[in-house]
C-alpha positions as CSV (number, residue, x, y, z in Angstrom):
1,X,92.3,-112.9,-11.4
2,X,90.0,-112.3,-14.0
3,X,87.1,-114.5,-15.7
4,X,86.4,-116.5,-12.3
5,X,86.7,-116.5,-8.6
6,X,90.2,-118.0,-6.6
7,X,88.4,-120.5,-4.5
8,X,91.8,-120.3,-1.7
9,X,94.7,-117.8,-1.5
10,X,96.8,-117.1,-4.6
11,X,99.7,-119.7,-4.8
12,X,102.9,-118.8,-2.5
13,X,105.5,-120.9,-3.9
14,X,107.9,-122.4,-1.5
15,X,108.3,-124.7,0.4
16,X,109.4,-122.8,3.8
17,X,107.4,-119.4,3.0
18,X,107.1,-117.4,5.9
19,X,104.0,-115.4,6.7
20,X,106.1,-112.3,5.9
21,X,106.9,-113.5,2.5
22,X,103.5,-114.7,2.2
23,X,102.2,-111.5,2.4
24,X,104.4,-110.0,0.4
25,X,103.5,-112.3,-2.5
26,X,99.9,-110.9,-1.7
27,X,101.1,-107.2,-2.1
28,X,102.8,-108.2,-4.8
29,X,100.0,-109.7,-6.7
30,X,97.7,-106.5,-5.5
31,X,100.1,-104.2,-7.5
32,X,99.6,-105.9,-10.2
33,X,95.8,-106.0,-9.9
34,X,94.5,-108.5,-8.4
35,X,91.2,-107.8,-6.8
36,X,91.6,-111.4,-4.8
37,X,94.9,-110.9,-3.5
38,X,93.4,-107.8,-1.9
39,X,90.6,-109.0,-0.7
40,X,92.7,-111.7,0.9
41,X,94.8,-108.9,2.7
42,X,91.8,-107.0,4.0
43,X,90.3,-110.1,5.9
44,X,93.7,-110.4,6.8
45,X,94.2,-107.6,8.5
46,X,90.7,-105.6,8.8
47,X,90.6,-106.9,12.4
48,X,93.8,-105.5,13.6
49,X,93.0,-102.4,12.3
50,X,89.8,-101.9,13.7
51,X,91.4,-102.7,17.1
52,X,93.5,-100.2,16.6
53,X,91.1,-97.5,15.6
54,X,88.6,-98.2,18.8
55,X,91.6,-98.2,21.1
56,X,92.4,-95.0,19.7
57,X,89.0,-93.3,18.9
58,X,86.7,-95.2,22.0
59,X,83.9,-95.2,19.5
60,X,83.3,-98.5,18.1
61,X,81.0,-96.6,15.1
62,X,83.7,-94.2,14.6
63,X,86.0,-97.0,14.0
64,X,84.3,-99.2,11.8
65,X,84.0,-95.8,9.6
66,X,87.8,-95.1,9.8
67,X,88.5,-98.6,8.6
68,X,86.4,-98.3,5.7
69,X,89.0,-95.3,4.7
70,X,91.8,-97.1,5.6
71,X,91.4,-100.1,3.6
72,X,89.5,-97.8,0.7
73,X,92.5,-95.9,0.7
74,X,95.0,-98.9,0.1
75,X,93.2,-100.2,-2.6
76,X,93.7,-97.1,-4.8
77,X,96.9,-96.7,-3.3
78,X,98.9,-99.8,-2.8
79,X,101.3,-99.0,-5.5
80,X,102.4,-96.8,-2.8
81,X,103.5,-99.9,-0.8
82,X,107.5,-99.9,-1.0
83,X,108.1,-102.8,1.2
84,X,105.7,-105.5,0.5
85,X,107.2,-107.5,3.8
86,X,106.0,-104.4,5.9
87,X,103.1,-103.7,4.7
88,X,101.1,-104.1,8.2
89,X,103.1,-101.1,9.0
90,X,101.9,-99.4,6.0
91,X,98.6,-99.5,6.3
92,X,98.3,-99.1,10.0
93,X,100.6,-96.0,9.0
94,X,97.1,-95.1,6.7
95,X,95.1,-95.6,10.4
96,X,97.3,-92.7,12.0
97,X,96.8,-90.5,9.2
98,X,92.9,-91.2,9.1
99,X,92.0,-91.3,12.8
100,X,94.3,-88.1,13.0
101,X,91.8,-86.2,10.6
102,X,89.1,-88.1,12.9
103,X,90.8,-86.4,15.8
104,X,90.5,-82.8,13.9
105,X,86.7,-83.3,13.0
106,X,85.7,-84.7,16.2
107,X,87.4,-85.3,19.3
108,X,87.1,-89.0,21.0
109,X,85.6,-88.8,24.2
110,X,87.7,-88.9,27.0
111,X,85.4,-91.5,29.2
112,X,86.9,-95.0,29.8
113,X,86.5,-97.3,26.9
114,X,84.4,-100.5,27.4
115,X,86.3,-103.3,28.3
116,X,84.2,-105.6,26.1
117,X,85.0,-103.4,22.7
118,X,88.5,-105.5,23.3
119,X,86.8,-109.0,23.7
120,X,87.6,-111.7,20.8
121,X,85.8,-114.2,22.8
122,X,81.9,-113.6,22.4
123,X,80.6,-115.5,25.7
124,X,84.1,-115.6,27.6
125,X,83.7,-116.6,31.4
126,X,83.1,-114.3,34.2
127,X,86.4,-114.8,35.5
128,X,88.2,-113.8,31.5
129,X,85.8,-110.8,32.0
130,X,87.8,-109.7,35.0
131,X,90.8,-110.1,33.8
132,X,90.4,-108.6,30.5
133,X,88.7,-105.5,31.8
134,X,91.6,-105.0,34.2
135,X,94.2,-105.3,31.7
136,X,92.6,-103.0,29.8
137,X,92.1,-100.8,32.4
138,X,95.9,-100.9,33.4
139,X,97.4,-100.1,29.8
140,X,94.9,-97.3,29.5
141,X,96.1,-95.7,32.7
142,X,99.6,-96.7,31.5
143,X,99.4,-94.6,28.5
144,X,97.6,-92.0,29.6
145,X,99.5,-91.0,33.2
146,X,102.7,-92.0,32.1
147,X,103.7,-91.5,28.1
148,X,104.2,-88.3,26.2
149,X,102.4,-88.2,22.7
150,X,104.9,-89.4,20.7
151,X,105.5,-92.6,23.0
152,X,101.9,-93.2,23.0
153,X,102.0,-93.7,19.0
154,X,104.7,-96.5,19.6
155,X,102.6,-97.9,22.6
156,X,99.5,-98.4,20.0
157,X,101.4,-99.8,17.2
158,X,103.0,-102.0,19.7
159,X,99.5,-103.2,21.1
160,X,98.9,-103.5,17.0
161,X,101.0,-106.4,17.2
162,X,103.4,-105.0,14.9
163,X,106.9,-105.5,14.7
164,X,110.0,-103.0,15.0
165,X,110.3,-102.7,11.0
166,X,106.4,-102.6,10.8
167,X,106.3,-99.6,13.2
168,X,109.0,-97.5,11.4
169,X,107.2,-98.0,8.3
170,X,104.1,-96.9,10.1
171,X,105.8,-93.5,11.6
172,X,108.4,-93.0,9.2
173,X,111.3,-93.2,11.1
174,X,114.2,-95.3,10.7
175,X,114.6,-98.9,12.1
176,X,117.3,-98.3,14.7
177,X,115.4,-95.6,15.6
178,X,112.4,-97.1,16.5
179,X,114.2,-100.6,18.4
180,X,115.6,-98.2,20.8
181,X,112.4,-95.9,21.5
182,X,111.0,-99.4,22.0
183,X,113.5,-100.6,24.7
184,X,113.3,-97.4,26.0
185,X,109.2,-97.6,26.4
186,X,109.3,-100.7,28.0
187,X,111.5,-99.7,30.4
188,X,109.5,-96.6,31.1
189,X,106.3,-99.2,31.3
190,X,107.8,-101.2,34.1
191,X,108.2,-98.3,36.5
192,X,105.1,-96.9,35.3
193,X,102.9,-99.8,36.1
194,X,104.7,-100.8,39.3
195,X,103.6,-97.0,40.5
196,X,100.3,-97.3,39.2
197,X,100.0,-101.2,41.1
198,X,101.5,-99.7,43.8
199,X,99.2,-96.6,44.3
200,X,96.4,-98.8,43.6
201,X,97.2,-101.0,46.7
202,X,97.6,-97.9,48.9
203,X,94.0,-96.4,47.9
């Protein structure tokens, strides 16, 4: 929009839009231009993929760097966008490409990551403390003792929140593909993490 400043999203017209298509108008609009609709993406999604990039890179500095890229990246190349439905999965497929260059440069420490980097409450009880830090604890050790490289790029985009067609957007590979790598993987994580209970109990 030029001359002035959208004081609330662009329009979606519709009267059952769904977030999908609502985001698709944004991409859309983006295309085309429109600094606003862009800006409405990135606060969209900025959070998600700084997630991602301090799950993957354990450096919260680090991450708030590779997010920068990412979204600096989209801007200039969001015409590259071919589905605007997907395009979480496009630009966390950005992320991969951008911490992997990270990963060539600088190697992420391999010392456990701080359970509060994951934290969306700031003052959450004592008790929420607990329980995060051990879930975190528990899919790190998932990933890490239990899923070969290539399932541990689905495991992320899955803890991305992203969906099926999001993820084979993000990797590249087709839809069918990536639904049975996923039912796969989460069969592999129930016998993973009833091992890991399990040997945690015994110690």
């Amino acid at each position: 929009m030029q001359g002035g400043v959208r004081s609330r999203p662009p329009v979606v017209r519709g009267a059952a839009r769904t977030p999908e298509a609502d985001v698709a108008e944004l991409v859309a609009q983006a295309k085309l231009g429109d600094t606003a609709a862009f800006t409405y993406l990135y606060r969209r999604y900025v959070a998600r993929v700084y997630d991602y990039a301090v799950w993957r890179l354990l450096d919260r500095h680090v991450a708030e760097e590779v997010t920068q890229e990412v979204f600096f990246r989209a801007f200039r190349g969001i015409a590259g966008c071919r589905d605007d439905t997907s395009f979480a999965g496009w630009l966390l497929g950005i992320a991969r490409f951008v911490i992997a260059d990270q990963y060539r440069a600088a190697p992420p420490a391999t010392a456990a990551l701080d359970a509060s980097l994951e934290q969306e409450d700031p003052e959450p009880l004592p008790e929420d403390q607990v329980l995060q830090a051990e879930r975190h604890n528990e899919l790190r050790a998932a990933r890490e003792h239990c899923l070969s490289p290539s399932e541990r790029e689905l495991f992320d985009l899955l803890l991305a929140d992203l969906t099926d067609r999001e993820i084979a957007v993000a990797l590249g590979r087709r839809y069918g593909a990536v639904r049975t790598a996923h039912w796969r993987l989460v069969s592999k994580l129930r016998v993973c993490f009833a091992h890991l209970r399990g040997r945690y109990v015994a110690s």
